[in-house]
DOVORO-181154 format. One line per 3 residues: their letters; for each residue x, y, z of C-alpha. Coordinates in steps of 0.1 Angstrom, whole numbers, plus 5000, padded with zeros to 4 digits. Example, Ala and Ser with C-alpha at 12.3 -4.5 7.8 and 13.67 -1.06 7.14 Angstrom:
# residues 2
AS> 5123/4955/5078 | 5137/4989/5071
***
This chain:
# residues 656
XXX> 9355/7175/7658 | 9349/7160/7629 | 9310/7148/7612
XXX> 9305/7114/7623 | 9299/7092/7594 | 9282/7054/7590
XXX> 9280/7055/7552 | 9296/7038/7534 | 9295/7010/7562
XXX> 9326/6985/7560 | 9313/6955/7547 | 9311/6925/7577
XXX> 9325/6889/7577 | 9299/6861/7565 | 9305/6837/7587
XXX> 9271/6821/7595 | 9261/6826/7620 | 9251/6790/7642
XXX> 9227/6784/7667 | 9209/6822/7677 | 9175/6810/7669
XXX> 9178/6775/7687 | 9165/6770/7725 | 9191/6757/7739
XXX> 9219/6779/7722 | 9234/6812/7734 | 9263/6822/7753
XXX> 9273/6801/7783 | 9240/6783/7779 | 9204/6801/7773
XXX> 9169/6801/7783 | 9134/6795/7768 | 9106/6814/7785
XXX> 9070/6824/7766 | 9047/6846/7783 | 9005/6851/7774
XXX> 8991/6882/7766 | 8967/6872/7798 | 9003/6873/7818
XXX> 9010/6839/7821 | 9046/6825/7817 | 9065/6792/7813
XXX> 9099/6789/7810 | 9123/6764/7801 | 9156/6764/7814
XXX> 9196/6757/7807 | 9225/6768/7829 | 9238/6803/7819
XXX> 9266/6825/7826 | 9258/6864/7823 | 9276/6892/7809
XXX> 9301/6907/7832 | 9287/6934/7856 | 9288/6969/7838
XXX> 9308/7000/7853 | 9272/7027/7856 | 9269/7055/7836
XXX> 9258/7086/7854 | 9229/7082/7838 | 9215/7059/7812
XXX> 9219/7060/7775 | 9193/7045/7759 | 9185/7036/7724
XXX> 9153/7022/7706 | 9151/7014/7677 | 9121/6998/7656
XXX> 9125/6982/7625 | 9091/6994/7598 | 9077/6959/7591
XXX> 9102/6938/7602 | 9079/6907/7611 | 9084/6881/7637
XXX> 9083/6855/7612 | 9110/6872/7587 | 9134/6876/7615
XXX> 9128/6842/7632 | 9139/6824/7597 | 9163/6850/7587
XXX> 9183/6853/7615 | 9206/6823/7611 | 9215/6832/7581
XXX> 9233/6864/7588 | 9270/6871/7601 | 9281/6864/7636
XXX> 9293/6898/7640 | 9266/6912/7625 | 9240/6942/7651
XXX> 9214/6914/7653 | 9236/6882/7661 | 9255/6911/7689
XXX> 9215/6918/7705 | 9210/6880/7703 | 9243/6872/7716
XXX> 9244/6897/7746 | 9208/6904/7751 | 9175/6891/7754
XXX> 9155/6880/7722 | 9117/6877/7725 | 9104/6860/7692
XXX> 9070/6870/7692 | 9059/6903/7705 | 9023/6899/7704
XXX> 8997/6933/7695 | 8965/6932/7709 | 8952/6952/7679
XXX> 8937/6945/7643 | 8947/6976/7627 | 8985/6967/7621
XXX> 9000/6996/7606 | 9029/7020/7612 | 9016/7048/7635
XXX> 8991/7026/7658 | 9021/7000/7659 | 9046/7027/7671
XXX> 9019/7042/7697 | 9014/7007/7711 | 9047/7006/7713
XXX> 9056/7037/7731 | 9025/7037/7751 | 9016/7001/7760
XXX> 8985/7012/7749 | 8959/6999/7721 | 8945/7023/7694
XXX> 8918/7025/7715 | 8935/7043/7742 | 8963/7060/7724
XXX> 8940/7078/7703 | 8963/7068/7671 | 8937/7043/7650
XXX> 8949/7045/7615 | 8981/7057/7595 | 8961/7083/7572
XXX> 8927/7101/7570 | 8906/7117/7537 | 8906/7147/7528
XXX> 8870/7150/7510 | 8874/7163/7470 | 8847/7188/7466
XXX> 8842/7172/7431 | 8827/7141/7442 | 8857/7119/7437
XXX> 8873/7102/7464 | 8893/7123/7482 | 8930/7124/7489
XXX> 8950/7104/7518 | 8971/7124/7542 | 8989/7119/7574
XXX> 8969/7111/7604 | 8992/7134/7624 | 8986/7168/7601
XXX> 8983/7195/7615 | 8972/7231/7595 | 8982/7251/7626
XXX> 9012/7237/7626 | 9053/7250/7603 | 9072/7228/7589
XXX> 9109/7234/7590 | 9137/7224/7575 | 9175/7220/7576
XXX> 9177/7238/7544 | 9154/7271/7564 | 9127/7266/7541
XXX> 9094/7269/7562 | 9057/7250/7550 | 9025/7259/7564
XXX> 9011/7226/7578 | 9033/7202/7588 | 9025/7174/7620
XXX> 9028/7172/7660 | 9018/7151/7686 | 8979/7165/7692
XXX> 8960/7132/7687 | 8980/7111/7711 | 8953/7102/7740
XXX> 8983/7083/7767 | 9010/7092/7780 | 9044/7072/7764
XXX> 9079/7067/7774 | 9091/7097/7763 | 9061/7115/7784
XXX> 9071/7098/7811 | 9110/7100/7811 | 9102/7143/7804
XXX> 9078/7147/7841 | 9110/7121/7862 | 9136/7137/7844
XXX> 9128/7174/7826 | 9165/7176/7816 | 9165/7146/7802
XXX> 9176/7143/7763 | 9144/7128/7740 | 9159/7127/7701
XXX> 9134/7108/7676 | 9146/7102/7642 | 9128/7088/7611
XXX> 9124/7086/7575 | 9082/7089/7586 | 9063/7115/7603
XXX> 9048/7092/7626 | 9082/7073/7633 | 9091/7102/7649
XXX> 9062/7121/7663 | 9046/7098/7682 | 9077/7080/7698
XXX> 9089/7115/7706 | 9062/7125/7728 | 9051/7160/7735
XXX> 9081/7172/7753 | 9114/7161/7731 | 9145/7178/7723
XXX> 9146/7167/7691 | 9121/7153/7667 | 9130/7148/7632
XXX> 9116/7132/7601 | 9125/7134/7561 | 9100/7151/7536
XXX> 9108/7138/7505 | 9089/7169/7490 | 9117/7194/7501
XXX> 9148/7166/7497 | 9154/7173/7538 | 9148/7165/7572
XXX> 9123/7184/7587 | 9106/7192/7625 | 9077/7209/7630
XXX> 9068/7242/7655 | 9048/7221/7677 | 9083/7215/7690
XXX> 9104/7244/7682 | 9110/7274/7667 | 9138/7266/7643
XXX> 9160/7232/7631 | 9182/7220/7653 | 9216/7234/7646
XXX> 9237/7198/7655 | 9215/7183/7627 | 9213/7210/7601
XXX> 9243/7193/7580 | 9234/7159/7575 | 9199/7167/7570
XXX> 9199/7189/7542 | 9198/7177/7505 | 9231/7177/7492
XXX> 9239/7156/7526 | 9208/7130/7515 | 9217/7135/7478
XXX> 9255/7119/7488 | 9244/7086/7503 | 9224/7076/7470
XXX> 9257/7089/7446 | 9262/7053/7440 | 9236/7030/7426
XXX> 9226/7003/7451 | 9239/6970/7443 | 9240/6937/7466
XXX> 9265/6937/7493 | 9273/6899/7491 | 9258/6888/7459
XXX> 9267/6850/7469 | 9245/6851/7499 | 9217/6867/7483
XXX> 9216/6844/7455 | 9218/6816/7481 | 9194/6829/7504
XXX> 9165/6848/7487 | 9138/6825/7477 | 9122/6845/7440
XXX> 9141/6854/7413 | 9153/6892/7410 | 9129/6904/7386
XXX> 9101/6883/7408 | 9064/6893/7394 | 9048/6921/7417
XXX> 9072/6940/7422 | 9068/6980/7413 | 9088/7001/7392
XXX> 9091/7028/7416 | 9096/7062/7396 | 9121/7044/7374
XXX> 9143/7027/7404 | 9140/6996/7388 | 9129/6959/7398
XXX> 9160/6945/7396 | 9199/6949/7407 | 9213/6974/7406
XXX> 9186/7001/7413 | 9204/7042/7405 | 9185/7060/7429
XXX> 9199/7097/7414 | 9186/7081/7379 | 9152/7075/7389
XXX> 9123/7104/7382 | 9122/7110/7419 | 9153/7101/7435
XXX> 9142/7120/7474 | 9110/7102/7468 | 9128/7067/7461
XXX> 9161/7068/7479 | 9137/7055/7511 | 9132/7027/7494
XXX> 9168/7015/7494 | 9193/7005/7527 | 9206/7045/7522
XXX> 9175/7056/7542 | 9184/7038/7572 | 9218/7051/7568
XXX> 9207/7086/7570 | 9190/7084/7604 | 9216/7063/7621
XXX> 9242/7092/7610 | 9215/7117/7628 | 9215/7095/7654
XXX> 9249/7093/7659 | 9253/7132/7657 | 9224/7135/7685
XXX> 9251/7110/7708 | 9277/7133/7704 | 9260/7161/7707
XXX> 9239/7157/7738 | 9253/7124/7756 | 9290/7136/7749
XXX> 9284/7178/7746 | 9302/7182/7718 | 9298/7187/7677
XXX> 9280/7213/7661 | 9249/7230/7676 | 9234/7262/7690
XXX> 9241/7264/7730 | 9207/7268/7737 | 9206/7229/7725
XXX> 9228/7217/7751 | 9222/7229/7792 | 9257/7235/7802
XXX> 9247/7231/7840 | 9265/7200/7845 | 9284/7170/7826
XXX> 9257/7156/7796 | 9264/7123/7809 | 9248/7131/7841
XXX> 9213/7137/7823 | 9196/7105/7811 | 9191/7098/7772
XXX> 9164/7083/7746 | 9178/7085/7715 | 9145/7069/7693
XXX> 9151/7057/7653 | 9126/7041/7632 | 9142/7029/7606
XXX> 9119/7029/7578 | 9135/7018/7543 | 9129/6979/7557
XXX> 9091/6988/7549 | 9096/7010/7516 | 9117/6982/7502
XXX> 9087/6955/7512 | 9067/6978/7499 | 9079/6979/7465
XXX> 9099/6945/7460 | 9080/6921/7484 | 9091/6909/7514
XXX> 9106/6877/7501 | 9129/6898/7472 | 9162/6899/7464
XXX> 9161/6935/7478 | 9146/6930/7506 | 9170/6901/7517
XXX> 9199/6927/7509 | 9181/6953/7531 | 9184/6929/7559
XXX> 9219/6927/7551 | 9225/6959/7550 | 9208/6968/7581
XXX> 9225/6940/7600 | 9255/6955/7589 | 9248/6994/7595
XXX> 9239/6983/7629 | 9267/6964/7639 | 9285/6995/7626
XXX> 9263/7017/7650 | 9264/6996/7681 | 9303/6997/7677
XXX> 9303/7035/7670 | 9285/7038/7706 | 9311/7017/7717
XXX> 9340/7037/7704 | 9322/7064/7720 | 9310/7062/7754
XXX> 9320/7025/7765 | 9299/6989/7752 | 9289/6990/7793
XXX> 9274/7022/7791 | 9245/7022/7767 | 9220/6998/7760
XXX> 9193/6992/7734 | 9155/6978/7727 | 9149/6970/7695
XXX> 9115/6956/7677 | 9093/6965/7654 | 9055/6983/7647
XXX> 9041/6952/7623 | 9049/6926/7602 | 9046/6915/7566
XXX> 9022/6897/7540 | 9034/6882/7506 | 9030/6896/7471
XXX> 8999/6881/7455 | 9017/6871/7424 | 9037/6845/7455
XXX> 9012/6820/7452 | 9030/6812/7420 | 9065/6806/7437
XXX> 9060/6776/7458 | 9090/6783/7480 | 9079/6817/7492
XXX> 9051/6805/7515 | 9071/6772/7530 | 9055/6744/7545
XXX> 9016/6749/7528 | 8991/6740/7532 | 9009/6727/7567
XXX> 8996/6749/7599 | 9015/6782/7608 | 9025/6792/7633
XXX> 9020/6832/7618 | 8989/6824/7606 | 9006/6826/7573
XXX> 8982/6824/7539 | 8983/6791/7518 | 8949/6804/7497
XXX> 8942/6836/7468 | 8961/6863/7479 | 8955/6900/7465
XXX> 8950/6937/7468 | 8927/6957/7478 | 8918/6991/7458
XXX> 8909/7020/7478 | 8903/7042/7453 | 8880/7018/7435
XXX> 8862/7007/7467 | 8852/7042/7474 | 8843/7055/7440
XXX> 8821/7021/7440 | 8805/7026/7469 | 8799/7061/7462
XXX> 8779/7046/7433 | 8756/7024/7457 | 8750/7053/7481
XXX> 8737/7075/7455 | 8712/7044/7447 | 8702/7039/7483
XXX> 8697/7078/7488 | 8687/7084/7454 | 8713/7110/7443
XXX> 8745/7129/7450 | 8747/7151/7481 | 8732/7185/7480
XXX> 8750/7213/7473 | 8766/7234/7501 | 8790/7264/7507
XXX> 8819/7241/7514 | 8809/7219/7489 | 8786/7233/7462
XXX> 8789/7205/7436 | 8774/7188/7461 | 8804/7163/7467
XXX> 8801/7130/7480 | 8785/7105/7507 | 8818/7086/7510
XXX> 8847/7110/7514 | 8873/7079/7510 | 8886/7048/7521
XXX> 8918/7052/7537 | 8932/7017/7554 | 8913/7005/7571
XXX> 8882/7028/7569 | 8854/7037/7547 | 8849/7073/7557
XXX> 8818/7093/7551 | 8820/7128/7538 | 8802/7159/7556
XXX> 8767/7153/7540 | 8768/7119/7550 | 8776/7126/7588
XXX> 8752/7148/7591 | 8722/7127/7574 | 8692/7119/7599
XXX> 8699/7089/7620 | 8670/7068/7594 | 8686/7082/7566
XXX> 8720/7073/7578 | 8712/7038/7587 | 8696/7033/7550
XXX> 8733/7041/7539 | 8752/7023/7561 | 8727/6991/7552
XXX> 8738/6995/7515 | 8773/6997/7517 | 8775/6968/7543
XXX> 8751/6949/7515 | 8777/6958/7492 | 8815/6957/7510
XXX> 8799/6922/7520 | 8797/6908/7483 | 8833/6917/7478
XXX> 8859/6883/7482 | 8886/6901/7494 | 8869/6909/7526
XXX> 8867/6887/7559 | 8839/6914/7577 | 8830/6947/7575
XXX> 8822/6965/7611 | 8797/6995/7614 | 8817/7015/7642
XXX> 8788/7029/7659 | 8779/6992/7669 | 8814/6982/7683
XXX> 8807/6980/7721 | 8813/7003/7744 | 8839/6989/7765
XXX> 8869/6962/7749 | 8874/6921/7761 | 8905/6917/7777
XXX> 8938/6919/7760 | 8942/6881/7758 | 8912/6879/7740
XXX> 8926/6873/7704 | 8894/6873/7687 | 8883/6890/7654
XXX> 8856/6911/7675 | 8878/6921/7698 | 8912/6926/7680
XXX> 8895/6951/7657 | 8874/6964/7691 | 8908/6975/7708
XXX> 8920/6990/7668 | 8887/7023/7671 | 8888/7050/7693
XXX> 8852/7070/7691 | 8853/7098/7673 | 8885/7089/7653
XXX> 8892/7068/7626 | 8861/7062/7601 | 8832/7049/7601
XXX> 8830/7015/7584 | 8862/6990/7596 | 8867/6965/7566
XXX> 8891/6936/7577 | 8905/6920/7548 | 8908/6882/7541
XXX> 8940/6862/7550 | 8966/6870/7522 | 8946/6901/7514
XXX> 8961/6937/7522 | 8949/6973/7512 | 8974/6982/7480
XXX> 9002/7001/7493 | 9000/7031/7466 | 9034/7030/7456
XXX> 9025/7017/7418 | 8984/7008/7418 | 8981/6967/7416
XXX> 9019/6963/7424 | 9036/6956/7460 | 9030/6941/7492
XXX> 9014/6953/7526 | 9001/6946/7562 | 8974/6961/7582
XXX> 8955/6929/7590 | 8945/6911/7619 | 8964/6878/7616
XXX> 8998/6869/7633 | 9019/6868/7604 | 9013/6911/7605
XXX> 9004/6909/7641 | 9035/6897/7658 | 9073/6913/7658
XXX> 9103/6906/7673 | 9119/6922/7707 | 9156/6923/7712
XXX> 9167/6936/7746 | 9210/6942/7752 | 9215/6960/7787
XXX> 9247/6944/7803 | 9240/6933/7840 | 9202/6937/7835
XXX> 9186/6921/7801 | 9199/6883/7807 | 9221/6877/7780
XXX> 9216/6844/7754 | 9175/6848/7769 | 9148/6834/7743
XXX> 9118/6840/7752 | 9089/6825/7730 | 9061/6851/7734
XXX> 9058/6882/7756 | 9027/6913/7750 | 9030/6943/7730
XXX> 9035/6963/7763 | 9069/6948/7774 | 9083/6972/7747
XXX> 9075/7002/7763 | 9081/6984/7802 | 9116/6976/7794
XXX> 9127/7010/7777 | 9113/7028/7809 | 9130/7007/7833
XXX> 9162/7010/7815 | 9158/7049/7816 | 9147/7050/7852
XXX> 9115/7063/7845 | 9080/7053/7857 | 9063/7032/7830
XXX> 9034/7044/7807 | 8997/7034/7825 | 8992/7009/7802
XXX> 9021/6988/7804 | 9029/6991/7841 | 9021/6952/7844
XXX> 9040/6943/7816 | 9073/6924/7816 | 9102/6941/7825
XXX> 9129/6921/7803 | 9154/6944/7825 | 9145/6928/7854
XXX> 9150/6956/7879 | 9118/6960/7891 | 9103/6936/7912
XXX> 9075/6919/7890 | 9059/6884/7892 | 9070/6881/7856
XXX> 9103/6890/7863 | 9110/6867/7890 | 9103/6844/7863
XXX> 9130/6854/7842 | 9153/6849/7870 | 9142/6816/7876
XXX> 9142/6809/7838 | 9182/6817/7841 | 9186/6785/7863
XXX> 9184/6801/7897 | 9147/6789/7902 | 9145/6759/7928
XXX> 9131/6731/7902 | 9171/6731/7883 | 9179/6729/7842
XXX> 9155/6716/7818 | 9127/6717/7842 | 9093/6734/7830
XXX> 9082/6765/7849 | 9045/6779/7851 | 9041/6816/7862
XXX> 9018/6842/7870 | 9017/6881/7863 | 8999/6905/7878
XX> 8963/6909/7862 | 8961/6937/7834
***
């Protein structure tokens, strides 16, 4: 059988594409339905005809995908804009399209958003509070950021057989996610999980997968780690060493419809702001094998989403079809695969590498969309070609959304309608970054004051070190000495580096952990207190939460002072899309206004037959299959309900 292959991608029509974002538009008629985090729905209604009814699969194939940093409000004014037979306008067009998935949570940022997602759970109950730690420098300097998900006990290994002491697994997750849940119904079912990122893989994966893969950029390969297995998969070993990456970056990346972009993307190319990632370039075209690091930067380019979709696509054939290459320990040959049910999970990452580097609002990240809308069209017809367009179906959303480049407030047309109201919260003030690095060295400073002088020396530390280990978004964390410190002694320092963090503009509030109460608000409490309340998890995290201004993010490291990032508390990083196909089950043409974080992880389970996580079991269930308050208000939002089309409905959902 031969590799399958999705790069390069056939380049799609550009017909615009009319009418997806609109109320009343869809196919056969649509529907306009919003739900509240506090579970109340209203609908609005037109009359609609449904997809034909689907011939069932033995069992389900499933796929979720989540696009890194894909916000609500990016998708919601991009979406019109991109080809009818484009992968989003084919969700749109046959699914249902929530366009704003609301988080509960302050601390928007790639692994909490993926555990909300996967659990239905906040960062307070999932255990996942922050994307990275600190490592404490014996020196006294701050100390270096790692992976929140490392694990010393832990292999890495990779498709090239190279194996790394340390590497990461699933230990920290508190709750129980899809994955968890589809593994106890169903322990022959197939769990893949594929990402660029360590934790948009790990942490949708579960503790049980088949499968869980992610790319170190360090070793130019895909990797997995022994807290799942004792060797690489051998279905994935091809495509996931480096001369397999190496191939999809051969050619430099260049727009794929130059007209559109120059008619669509609101800064010029070389827009101020933008980082010069190891040499890839600010503007078009960017020669990823050119550049100073080209495993490093290739994620920062459309090719990165290309290389998981081909892994995914190999894990299809593989375990949904039993065939390609593979060791037969990977496959149990009691039965037909397709009577064993399927999550195949991709995070496709590059959207936020590219944000991260060019801005949100660049030429590249307009061609990343592109690109992605293409790639996926190209997968969903792949899975069609495969095992039937009636036989799989797919959830797609994101983990957070997107900010603007500080240097924006000096391209009028990137924030639109300021100083109007927005409806993402969206900044019309200063916008800028802030400087880990610098607020830990300077706080380091004012502890020494308060305390009067460096920490003392110790065996693990015998220059002493340093009070504050590090600031790693969004914590100050104190090092060893500090945490130990009398309780007097430790409130003197906390007192002087609130005094301090408080003098700084680019903070909104700075929260002393240990004072955060005991027990959350509700959920549909979208306060300050309590979104950053439902963000800490005792124990975990740090110990100072600074929330950062509107228009303010923690600099994303890629060059210091240049890029854009998220990780705030307001809507414009707070809310994603959902897109929901399932033939016979998601309504198709659906728009729903606003539906909770925890109809993500409702929706996947019900399309896999599995019970849903804890957390979410009172969420929406956009598959409608299991009988739900909120549910019977989608039906009646498809013009079945009593009151007839145009008529606005009120519902009720279970309490939380």
């Amino acid at each position: 059988m031969k590799q399958p292959s999705l790069t390069p991608f056939p380049m799609v029509a550009a017909a615009a594409l009319a009418g997806v974002v609109s109320v009343s538009a869809g196919c056969g008629g649509a529907s306009s339905v919003r739900f509240g985090n506090d579970g109340s729905l209203h609908a609005k209604t037109t009359p609609h005809v449904d997809m034909r009814d689907p011939h069932q699969r033995t069992a389900p194939l499933v796929v979720s995908i989540v696009v890194d940093q894909l916000a609500a409000w990016v998708l919601d004014e991009r979406l019109a804009t991109l080809p009818a037979d484009g992968g989003f306008a084919r969700l749109v067009r046959e699914g249902t399209r929530v366009r704003s998935l609301v988080y509960a949570h302050a601390v928007t940022d790639t692994a909490p958003g993926h555990a909300s997602l996967y659990t239905g759970a906040v960062p307070r109950d999932s255990g996942i509070v922050a994307n990275e730690t600190v490592e404490a420098d014996p020196t006294g300097k701050p100390g270096k950021r790692v992976t929140i998900l490392f694990d010393p006990t832990l292999t890495s290994l990779s498709a090239s057989g190279k194996h790394v002491v340390g590497s990461s697994g699933p230990e920290l997750l508190l709750a129980d996610g899809v994955s968890d849940r589809l593994h106890d119904a169903f322990p022959s079912a197939t769990i893949v999980s594929v990402s660029l990122k360590d934790r948009g893989a790990v942490i949708p994966a579960g503790r049980h997968p088949t499968a869980a893969l992610w790319f170190d950029s360090a070793e130019g390969s895909f990797v997995t780690s022994t807290a799942y297995d004792d060797h690489f998969p051998g279905w994935a070993t091809a495509l996931g060493r480096p001369e397999a990456v190496a191939k999809l970056f051969a050619r430099p990346w260049t727009p794929l419809d130059a007209g559109w972009l120059g008619k669509h993307a609101q800064t010029p190319d070389a827009q101020p702001g933008e980082a010069n990632w190891f040499g890839l370039g600010t503007t078009f075209p960017h020669d990823v094998a050119g550049s100073e690091k080209p495993f490093v930067t290739f994620r920062a380019t459309p090719y990165g989403d290309d290389a998981v979709l081909q892994l995914g696509l190999a894990a299809v054939d593989r375990f949904a079809l039993g065939r390609g290459a593979g060791t037969l320990d990977e496959v149990d040959d009691d039965g037909d695969p397709g009577d064993r049910p399927m999550l195949l999970a991709m995070s496709l990452s590059s959207n936020d590498y590219v944000s991260h580097v060019f801005g949100p609002n660049s030429y590249e990240s307009w061609d990343e969309l592109r690109r992605l809308d293409a790639s996926l069209a190209r997968f969903f017809h792949e899975l069609d070609d495969r095992v039937g367009a009636d036989k799989w179906t797919a959830v797609l959303s994101a983990d957070h959304g997107a900010g603007y480049l500080p240097e924006g407030n000096t391209v009028s047309t990137m924030r639109p309608g300021c100083p109007a109201p927005d409806p993402w919260d969206r900044p019309c003030g200063p916008l800028g970054r802030i400087l880990p690095d610098e607020i830990a060295a300077s706080l380091e400073k004012d502890a020494r004051a308060a305390l009067g002088g460096p920490p003392p020396a110790s065996r693990s530390f015998p220059l002493g070190g340093a009070w504050v280990a590090g600031v790693a978004d969004p914590y100050v964390i104190y090092g060893a000495a500090a945490a130990a410190l009398p309780p007097a002694r430790r409130a003197i320092l906390t007192k002087a580096l609130m005094t301090a963090l408080a003098r700084r503009p680019e903070l909104e509030k700075v929260y002393d952990v240990r004072q955060l109460p005991p027990s959350c608000p509700p959920l549909a409490d979208e306060s300050l207190d309590s979104l950053v309340c439902h963000s800490y998890a005792p124990a975990r995290g740090g110990d100072l939460y600074l929330v950062a201004k509107p228009g303010y993010f923690f600099d994303p490291s890629v060059v210091v002072g240049k890029g854009e990032s998220h990780g705030s508390p307001y809507r414009y990083d707070r809310t994603v899309p959902l897109l929901v196909r399932a033939p016979g089950r998601a309504t198709a043409g659906l728009l729903v206004q606003t539906a909770p974080f925890g109809a993500f992880s409702r929706t996947l389970a019900s399309l896999l037959g599995a019970p849903p996580p804890e957390a979410s079991r009172n969420a929406p269930d956009l598959a409608g299959n299991v009988p739900h308050a909120a549910n019977s208000a989608l039906a009646a939002a498809s013009g079945l309900g009593k009151e007839g089309p145009g008529q606005l409905h009120s519902f009720t959902a279970p309490p939380e």
